[in-house]
Phi, psi and omega in degrees: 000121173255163189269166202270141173290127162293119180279121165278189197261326182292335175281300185313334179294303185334284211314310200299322140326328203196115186247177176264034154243355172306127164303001241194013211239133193286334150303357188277139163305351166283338219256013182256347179270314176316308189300296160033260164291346163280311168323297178331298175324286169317315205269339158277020152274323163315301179309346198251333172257016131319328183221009174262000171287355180297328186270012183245022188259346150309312192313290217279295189311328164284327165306315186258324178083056183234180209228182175280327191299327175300276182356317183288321195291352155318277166327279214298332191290331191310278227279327182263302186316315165315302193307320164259006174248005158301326143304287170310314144009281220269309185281340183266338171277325172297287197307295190251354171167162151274300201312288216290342198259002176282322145293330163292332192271318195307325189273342168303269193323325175300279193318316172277342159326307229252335156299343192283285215293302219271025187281138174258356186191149163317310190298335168304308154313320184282301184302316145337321194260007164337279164307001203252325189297320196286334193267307186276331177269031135290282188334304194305309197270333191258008175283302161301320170301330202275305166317291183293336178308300200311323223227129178303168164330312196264010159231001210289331197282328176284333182293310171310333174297308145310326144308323203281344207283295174326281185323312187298319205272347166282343175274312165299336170255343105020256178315305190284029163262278199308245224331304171304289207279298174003296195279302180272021171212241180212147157316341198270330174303302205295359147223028191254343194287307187276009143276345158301321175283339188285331196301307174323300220284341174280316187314285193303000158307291197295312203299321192268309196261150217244156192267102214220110172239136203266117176308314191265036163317128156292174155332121134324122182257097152300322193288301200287341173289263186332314176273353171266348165295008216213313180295319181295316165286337196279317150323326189260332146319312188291272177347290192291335186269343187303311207231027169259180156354281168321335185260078173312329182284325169087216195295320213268354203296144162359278157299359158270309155335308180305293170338293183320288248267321188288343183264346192268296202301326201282331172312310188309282196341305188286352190264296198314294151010286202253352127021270210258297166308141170300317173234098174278140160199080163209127176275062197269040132286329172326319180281336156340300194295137173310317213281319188285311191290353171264346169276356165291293208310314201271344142313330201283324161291287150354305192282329145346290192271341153303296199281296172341286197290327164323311184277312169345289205299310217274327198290317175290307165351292187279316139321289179267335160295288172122053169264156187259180168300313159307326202296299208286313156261027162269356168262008148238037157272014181278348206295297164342281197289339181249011186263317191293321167251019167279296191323311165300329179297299171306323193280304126026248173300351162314301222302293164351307226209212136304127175279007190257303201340292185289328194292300190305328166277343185268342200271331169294279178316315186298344209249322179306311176308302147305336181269352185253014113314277216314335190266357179346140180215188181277327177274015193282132191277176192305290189340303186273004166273323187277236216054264175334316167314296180296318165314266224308315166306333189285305185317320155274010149323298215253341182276319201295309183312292184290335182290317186283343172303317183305317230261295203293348198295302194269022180254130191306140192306339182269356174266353186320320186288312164322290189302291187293323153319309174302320146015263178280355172291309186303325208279342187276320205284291182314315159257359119359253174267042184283284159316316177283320180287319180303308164283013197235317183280340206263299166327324201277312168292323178300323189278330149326301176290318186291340184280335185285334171294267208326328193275007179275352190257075156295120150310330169266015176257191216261288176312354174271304185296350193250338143280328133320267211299327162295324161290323170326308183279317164302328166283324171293288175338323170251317180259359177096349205274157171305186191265328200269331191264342168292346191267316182285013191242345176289266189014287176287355189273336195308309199300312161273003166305325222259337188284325176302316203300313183329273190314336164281332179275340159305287178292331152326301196279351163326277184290338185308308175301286189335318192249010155255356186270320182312268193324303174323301198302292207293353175309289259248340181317293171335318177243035170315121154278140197245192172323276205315317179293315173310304185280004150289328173356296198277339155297336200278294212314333226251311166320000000 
């Protein structure tokens, strides 16, 4: 006897919504594009808070009265909860479901925007963003997955194109959305904005899309989750805590030790893990083939000088310059738009001709791009700020389409989905730590500068007194202040000149590391096998 299917409230919504003349109706021919265009929705919105909170992150450091070294965990907690749950993912969309965890992840994302907005302290802001990070790195991988089922062979590369169109367009527009509510509002809109939408974005979820689940699920690798869960934050925790403020003990401190020791073991675990386990899951057999695992290495660096300069460019823009937040994020909306029409071109001339050709020139230029960052001064113009910019867009253009074409030639078809999932992990890995190692060099360095400056501010010398005596005379002549109280505000301006410069020579030497770690990584490019080299390979062998 069989039982009658339990009707749900989501089904009854459905039934009312969506007749079977509906375009949006899974027999309809339309209906792989309404599914689309609802994916599309999630991935800028993932995409987009990865990079519009860099320009609200002076406000929210002054709102809480926090440092850099706290702040970066704003980024980094967003960027590693994607990094560990883009693997997992993938199993978790087989086992219950695409339709239902691709709403789960939306609701994930929702939820925590909206823990964003209402946060009362930083650490509530990280933890939120934890959540908002675990909800998008569902979306990416189960989106894409959702995309390539619908859509035959023969439309799938347009329809991907159009995902990635989304992602490029969250980058460039990104920053100047935060900066507009930043400035006429609060920081707290740039993340109260993407809960109407997420909402919008689960009704059509729930309305459109059809369910689809894979029977021949394998085993969940729990040891190999759990221990890269455990290794990735505590390292990077370790990494951000060496040198701040807070930490007296420095590299040596106890609990930096401790970090180390817990993150060297959790490492071990996951490598032997996934090793070993029958269904890993992360397929670090994968790294064998030369051509992928060198091409990781130079995603990771790449994500490094993406995610970094990214976190880097608004704090100076704004610290030090006096850009307000839209000014400072408006000044990467060209980064987009020329990375989106480098890309096809670069990818293009892979195929046609060598694909190392453009990663090494895009890998040049991105190192070029950082070092004319590196001269930043307090008189530095808009002009060599697009500049800079304008490189970092061609450069990342041209690197990303062929490295990945390079990375994927020798990996057998059925592991393609595994290979490109790792992929992006590592480049999600790569601006991590990117963020993390930057903002830890930019304290170290900063502090560094202010002692040599300061101990250059002698009191007994002739040129300390004589400059003092003259701001002394100018703030009494413009504010009006006593002799005694224009003399402690010449001082107190002395003190914060020199703490400004500190800090511009911090972000100099920032990016100056940025664009010798970019060239170093690219050494290894050269000995890439490309096309042309396999099939002769495979001619001499098949002789």
């Amino acid at each position: 006897m069989s039982h009658p299917r339990k009707i749900t409230l989501a089904h009854r919504i459905r039934r009312i919504l969506r007749t079977r003349d509906s375009s949006y109706h899974p027999k309809s021919k339309f209906y792989r594009w309404w599914v689309l265009g609802n994916v599309m929705i999630g991935t800028f919105m993932a995409v987009l808070d990865a990079t519009i909170v860099n320009v609200g992150l002076p406000k929210i450091m002054a709102s809480f009265g926090v440092s850099i070294d706290k702040i970066e965990w704003v980024l980094t907690a967003y960027m590693l909860a994607m990094a560990v749950m883009l693997p997992a993912s993938g199993w978790f969309a087989d086992r219950f479901g695409h339709k239902r965890m691709y709403f789960f992840g939306l609701f994930l994302f929702t939820f925590g925007s909206m823990m964003c907005g209402m946060s009362g302290n930083e650490d509530m802001l990280i933890f939120s963003r934890v959540i908002q990070g675990l909800g998008a790195g569902s979306l990416m991988p189960i989106g894409m997955a959702i995309i390539t089922r619908e859509f035959p062979p023969e439309q799938r590369g347009t329809a991907l194109g159009f995902w990635a169109i989304s992602a490029a367009a969250s980058v460039s527009f990104g920053p100047l959305i935060g900066g507009y509510l930043v400035d006429n509002f609060s920081w707290k809109l740039m993340f109260d904005v993407n809960v109407p939408v997420g909402i919008i974005g689960m009704i059509v979820t729930m309305i459109i899309q059809q369910e689809y689940v894979n029977n021949r699920v394998g085993k969940f690798d729990l040891l190999g989750f759990l221990s890269v869960s455990i290794f990735l934050p505590v390292l990077l925790y370790a990494l951000s805590e060496g040198n701040a403020a807070t930490n007296s003990g420095g590299w040596h401190a106890p609990f930096i030790l401790i970090c180390f020791a817990i993150s060297a073991i959790a490492f071990t675990v996951f490598i032997i893990t996934e090793l070993t386990v029958e269904k890993p899951l992360v397929d670090l057999k994968l790294l064998k083939n030369y051509n992928f695992a060198i091409s990781n290495l130079v995603m990771f660096i790449f994500g490094i000088g993406m995610f970094g300069s990214t976190f880097l460019l608004p704090l100076f823009l704004q610290n030090s310059l006096g850009y307000t937040a839209i000014q400072a994020g408006a000044v990467f909306l060209p980064i987009g738009f020329i990375q989106g029409a480098a890309s096809p071109i670069a990818g293009r001339f892979a195929d046609k001709f060598n694909a190392k050709v453009p990663v090494i020139l895009g890998i040049v230029l991105l190192a070029l791009s950082f070092y004319l960052n590196s001269l930043f001064s307090r008189l530095t113009e808009h002009n060599y700020i697009m500049t800079s910019l304008y490189i970092r867009g061609l450069a990342m253009g041209i690197i990303f389409t062929p490295l990945s074409a390079i990375s994927l030639l020798e990996i057998p078809r059925h592991k393609m989905a595994q290979a490109s999932g790792l992929f992006n992990v590592i480049r999600q890995l790569g601006g991590s730590f990117g963020v993390a190692i930057l903002a830890t060099l930019l304290t170290s360095r900063t502090k560094y500068h202010s002692t040599i400056y300061g101990e250059a501010l002698n009191p007994n010398s002739e040129a300390f007194h004589q400059v003092t005596h003259h701001l002394t005379g100018y703030i009494q002549h413009t504010a009006g202040s006593s002799v005694g109280t224009a003399a402690m505000q010449a001082k107190s301006v002395l003190i914060s000149h020199v703490s400004s410069e500190a800090f511009i020579q911090g972000i100099d030497d920032d990016f100056l590391i940025a664009a010798i770690i970019t060239l170093i990584g690219g050494i290894p490019v050269f000995w890439l096998h490309t096309r042309k080299k396999l099939e002769a390979k495979n001619r001499v062998n098949h002789d």
